[in-house]
C-alpha positions in Angstrom: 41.9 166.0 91.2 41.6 162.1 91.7 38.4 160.8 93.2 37.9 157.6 94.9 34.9 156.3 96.3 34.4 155.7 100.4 34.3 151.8 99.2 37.8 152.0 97.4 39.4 154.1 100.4 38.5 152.5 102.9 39.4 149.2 101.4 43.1 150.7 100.6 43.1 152.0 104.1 42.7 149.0 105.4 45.4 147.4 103.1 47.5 150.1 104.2 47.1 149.6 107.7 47.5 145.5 107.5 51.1 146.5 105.8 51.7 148.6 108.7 50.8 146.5 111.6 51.4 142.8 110.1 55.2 143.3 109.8 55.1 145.1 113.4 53.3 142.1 115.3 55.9 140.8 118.3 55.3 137.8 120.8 54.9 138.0 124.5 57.3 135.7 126.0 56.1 132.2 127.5 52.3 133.3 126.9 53.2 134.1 122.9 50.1 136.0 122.8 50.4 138.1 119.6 50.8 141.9 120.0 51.2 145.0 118.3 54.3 147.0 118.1 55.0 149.7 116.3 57.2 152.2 118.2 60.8 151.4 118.9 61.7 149.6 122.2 64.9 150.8 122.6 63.2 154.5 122.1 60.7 154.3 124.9 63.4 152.8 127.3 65.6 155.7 126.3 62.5 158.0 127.2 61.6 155.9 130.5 65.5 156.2 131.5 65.1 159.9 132.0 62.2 160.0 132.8 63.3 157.6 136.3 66.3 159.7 136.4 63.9 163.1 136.8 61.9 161.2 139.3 64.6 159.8 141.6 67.0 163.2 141.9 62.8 164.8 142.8 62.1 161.9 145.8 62.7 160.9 149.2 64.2 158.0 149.0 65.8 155.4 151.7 69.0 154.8 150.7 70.2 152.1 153.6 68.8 149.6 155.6 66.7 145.7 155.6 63.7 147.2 153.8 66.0 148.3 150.8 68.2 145.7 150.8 64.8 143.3 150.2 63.9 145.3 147.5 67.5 144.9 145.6 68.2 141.1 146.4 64.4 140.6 145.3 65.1 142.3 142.1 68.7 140.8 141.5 67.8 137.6 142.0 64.8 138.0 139.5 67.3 139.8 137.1 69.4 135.9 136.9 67.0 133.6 136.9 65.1 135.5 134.2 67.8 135.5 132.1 68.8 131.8 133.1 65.3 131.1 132.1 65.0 131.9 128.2 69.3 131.2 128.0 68.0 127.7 129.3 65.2 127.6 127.1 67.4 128.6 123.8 65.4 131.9 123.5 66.1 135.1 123.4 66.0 137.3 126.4 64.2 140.1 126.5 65.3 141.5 129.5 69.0 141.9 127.3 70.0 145.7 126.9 68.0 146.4 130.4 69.3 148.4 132.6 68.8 147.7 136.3 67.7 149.8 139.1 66.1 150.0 142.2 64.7 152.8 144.6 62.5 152.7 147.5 60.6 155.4 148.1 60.3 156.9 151.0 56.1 157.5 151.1 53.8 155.7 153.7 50.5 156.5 151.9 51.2 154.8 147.8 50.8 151.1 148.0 52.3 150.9 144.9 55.6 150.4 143.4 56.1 150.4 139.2 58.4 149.0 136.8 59.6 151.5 133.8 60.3 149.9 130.4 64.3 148.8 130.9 64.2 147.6 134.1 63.8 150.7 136.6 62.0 149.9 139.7 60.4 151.8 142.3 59.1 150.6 145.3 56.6 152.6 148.2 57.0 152.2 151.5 53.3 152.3 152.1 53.2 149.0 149.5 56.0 147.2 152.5 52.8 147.3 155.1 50.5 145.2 152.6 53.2 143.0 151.4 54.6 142.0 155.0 57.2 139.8 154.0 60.2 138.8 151.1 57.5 136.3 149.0 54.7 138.5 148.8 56.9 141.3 147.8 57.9 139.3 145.4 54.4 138.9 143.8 54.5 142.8 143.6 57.9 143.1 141.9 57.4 140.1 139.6 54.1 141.7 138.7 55.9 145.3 137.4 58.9 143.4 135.9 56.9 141.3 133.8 55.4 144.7 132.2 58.3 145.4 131.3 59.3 142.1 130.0 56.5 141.7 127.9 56.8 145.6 126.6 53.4 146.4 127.3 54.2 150.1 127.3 55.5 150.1 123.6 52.1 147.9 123.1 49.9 150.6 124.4 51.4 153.2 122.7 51.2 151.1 119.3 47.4 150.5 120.1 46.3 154.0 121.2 48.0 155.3 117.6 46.5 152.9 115.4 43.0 153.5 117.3 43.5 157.1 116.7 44.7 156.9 113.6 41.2 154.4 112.3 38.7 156.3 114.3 39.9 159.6 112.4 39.8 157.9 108.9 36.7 156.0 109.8 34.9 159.7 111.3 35.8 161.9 108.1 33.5 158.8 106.2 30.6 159.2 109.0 30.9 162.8 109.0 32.1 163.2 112.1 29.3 160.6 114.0 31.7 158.9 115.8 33.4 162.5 118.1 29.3 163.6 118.2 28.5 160.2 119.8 31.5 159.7 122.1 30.9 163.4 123.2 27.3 163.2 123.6 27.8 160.2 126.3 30.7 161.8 127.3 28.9 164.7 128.3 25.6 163.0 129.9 27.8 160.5 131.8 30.9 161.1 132.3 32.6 158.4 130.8 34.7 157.8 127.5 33.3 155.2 125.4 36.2 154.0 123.5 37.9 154.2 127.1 35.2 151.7 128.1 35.1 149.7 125.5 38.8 149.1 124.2 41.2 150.3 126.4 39.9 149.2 129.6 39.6 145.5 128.9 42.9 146.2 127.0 44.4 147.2 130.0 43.0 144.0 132.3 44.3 141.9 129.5 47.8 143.4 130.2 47.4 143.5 134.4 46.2 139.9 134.1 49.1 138.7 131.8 51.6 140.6 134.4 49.8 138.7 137.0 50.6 135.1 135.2 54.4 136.1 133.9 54.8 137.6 137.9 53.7 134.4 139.3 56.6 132.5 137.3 59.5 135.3 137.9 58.9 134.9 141.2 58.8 130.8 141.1 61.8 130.5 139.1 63.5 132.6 141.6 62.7 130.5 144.4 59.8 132.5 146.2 56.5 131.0 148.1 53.6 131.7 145.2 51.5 131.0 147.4 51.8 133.6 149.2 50.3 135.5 146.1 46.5 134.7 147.5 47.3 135.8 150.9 49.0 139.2 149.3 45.8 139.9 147.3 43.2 138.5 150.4 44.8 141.9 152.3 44.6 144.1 148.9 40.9 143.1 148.8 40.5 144.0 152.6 42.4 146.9 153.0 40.5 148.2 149.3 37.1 147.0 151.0 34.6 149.3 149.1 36.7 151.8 147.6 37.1 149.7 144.5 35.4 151.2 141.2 32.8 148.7 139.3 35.5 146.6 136.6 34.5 148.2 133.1 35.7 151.4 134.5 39.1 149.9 135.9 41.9 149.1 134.0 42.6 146.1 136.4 41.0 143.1 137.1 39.4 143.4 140.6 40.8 141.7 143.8 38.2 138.8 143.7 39.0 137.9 139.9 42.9 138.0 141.1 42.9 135.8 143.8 40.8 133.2 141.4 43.0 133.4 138.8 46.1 132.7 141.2 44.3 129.8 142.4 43.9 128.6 139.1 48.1 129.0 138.2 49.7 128.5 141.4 49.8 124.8 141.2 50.7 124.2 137.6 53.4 127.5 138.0 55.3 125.6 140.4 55.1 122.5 138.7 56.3 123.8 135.6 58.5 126.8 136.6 60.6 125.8 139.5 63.2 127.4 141.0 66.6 127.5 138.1 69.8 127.1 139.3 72.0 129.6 138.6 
């Protein structure tokens, strides 16, 4: 049998990871922050279709009336002057090969709504009594869209495997330190380490980006951003206490939202007005 040393693996480990992820690195669109992606696209859209499909035949939803009829010209409108956007810009649009939808749920207590990968959007009616009007809803929708724009699902996925993937490598060479110390804490506290420390930041990284790319949807489709501040003032009242310290939140908290929309909204609308069609 051939034997290498831990040196030598892990050094053609490494190599054979960097072969792996260099040719799989993609570019967010506008921020071209790098990112990983290693799972196909058009895959998890072709998962996320079905899965919307299961969801929607197992919901109450409101088929007719103003509140829906916000929801859809929201969306449509953000739909074109996406597309406008990078056809404008002589770049490729990300949003081609997406397939539309929208649903409003019929459910008082989620103030939420989501955005699967390709385009399929839900919307709570619990999330209608924060947002109060057309712009702030906006914020929301923009917020979910760009998600999907930027494929941060396919990114997560990509980063849990190759996290998975090193830690296991990396543990067989430690002799297993690495599951003994994230189950020790794990036990004594609660909490997951690598959770913590990589995929909780990872997460605000992606919430904040959404926040940013959300901001601009919403200018270029000739919405009041500033209305973004007032949306997040009743968030941060309404979740008065209730939300959890930020290293164990995959978001950024209210307070850090509502500085960093400060800190965009003016040069958003300067440099991202409202396209024509």
């Amino acid at each position: 049998m051939y034997n290498i040393n831990r040196r030598r693996f892990l050094g053609l480990f490494g190599c054979g990871c960097c072969s792996l992820i260099l040719p799989s690195c993609t570019t967010v669109p506008i921020t071209d922050r790098k990112q990983l992606s290693i799972i196909s696209e058009a895959r998890i859209n072709k998962q996320a279709a079905a899965a919307y499909e299961n969801f929607r035949s197992k919901s109450k939803l409101i088929t007719k009336g103003k509140e829906l009829n916000n929801v859809i010209k929201i969306g449509k409108k953000m739909e074109s002057s996406v597309s406008a956007f990078f056809k404008s810009q002589n770049k490729n649009d990300p949003t081609n090969g997406f397939e539309w939808d929208y649903i409003l749920v019929d459910n008082d207590k989620v103030v939420n709504a989501w955005c699967m990968p390709g385009g399929k959007i839900a919307v709570y009616t619990g999330l209608l009594k924060v947002t109060k009007n057309i712009d702030a809803l906006s914020i929301v929708m923009g917020h979910e869209i760009a998600h999907a724009v930027a494929r941060h699902s396919v990114e997560r996925m990509s980063h849990a495997m190759t996290i998975n993937l090193g830690t296991t490598v990396a543990d067989i060479f430690l002799g297993g330190a690495i599951n003994r110390t994230r189950n020790t804490v794990g036990q004594n506290t609660g909490l997951d380490i690598f959770k913590l420390g990589i995929m909780n930041p990872f997460g605000r990284k992606q919430e904040t980006e959404a926040d940013y790319l959300g901001l601009i949807f919403s200018s270029l489709s000739g919405f009041d951003i500033r209305e973004s501040v007032k949306l997040w003032e009743r968030m941060a009242k309404k979740n008065k206490g209730k939300e959890p310290p930020v290293f164990l939140s995959t978001h950024p908290s209210s307070k850090k939202r509502i500085e960093n929309l400060n800190n965009w909204i003016n040069e958003v609308i300067v440099e991202y007005p409202p396209i024509k069609i």
